[in-house]
C-alpha positions as MATLAB code, in Angstrom:
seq = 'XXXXXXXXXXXXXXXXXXXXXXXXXXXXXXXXXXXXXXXXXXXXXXXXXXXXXXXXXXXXXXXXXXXXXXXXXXXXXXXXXXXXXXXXXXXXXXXXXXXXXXXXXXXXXXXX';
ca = [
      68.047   61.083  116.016;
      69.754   58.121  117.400;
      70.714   54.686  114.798;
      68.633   51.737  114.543;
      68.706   49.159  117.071;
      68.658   46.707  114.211;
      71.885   48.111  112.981;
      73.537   48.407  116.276;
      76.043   50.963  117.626;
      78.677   52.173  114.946;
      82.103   51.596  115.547;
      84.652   52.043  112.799;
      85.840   48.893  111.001;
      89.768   49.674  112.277;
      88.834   49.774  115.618;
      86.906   46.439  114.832;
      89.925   45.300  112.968;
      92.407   45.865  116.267;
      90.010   45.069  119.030;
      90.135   41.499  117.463;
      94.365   41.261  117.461;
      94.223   42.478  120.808;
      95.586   39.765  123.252;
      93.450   39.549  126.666;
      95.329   41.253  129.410;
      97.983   43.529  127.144;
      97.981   47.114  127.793;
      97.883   47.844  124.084;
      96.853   51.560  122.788;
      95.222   51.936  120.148;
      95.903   55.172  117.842;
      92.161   56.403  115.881;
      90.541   59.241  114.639;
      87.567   57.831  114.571;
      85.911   60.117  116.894;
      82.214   58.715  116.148;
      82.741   55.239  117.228;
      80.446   54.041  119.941;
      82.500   52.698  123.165;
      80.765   49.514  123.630;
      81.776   46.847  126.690;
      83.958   44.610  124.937;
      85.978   48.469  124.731;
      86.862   48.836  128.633;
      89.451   49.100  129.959;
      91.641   49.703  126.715;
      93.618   52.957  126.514;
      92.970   54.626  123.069;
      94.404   57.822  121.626;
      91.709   59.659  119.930;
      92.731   62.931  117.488;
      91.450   65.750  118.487;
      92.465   67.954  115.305;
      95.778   68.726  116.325;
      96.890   65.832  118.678;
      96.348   62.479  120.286;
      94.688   62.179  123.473;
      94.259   59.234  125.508;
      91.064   57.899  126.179;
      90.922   54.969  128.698;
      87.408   53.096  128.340;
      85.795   52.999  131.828;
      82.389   51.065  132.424;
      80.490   54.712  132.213;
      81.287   56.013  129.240;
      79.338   52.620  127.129;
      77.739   53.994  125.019;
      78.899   56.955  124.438;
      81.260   58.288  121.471;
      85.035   58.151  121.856;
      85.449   62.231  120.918;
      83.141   62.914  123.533;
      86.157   63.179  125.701;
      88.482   64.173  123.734;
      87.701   68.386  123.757;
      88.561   70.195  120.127;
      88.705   73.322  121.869;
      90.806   74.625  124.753;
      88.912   76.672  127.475;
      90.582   79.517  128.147;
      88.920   81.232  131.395;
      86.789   84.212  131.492;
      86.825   87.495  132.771;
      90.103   89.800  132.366;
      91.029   91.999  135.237;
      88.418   91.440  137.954;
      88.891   87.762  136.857;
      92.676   87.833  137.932;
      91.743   89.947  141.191;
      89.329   87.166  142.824;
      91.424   84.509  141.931;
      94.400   86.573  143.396;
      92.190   87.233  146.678;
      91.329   83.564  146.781;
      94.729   82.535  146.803;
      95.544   84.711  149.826;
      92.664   83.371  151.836;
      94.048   79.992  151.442;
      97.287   80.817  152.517;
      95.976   82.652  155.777;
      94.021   79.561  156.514;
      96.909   77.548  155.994;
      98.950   79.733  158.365;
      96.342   80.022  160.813;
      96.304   76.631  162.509;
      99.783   76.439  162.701;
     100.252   79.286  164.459;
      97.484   78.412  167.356;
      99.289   75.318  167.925;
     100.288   74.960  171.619;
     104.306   74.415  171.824;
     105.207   71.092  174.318;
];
């Protein structure tokens, strides 16, 4: 269930609080963990660093992500891929493959 469009989009009072001392045309960061915030457009272009649960990372507000949440792009989880074995074997095939196409135009090159 979204909010109320009476209320608005919810952005932490901080944020609120240091969007306001900002000076127009500084490339200020600005540190939160307010992950819920809503990016809104007065936001873009401003780098912030948004906690993730164990660090900081930064988050610079492009013209796509309004209206979206600011810990929508800052993953709590690191991916690790899948597979174990036959995982490692593709990947190790695939690399191969690009290094014989790599060698193969150089090597039909005519010499002048």
């Amino acid at each position: 269930m979204s909010r109320s469009l009476k209320k608005g989009p919810y952005i932490h009072p901080s944020i609120v609080r240091k969007l306001a001392k900002l000076k127009p045309g500084v490339n200020a960061v600005i540190k939160t963990w307010a992950r819920n915030s809503v990016i809104t457009p007065e936001m873009i272009g401003i780098t912030f660093q948004v906690h993730n649960g164990r660090i900081f990372i930064d988050v610079k507000a492009r013209e796509e992500m309004v209206g979206h949440r600011l810990g929508e792009f800052a993953p709590t989880r690191k991916f690790v891929r899948h597979g174990g074995r036959m995982q490692k074997e593709l990947e190790q095939k695939a690399v191969e493959s690009e290094k014989g196409k790599a060698a193969a135009p150089a090597a039909g090159k005519p010499a002048k």
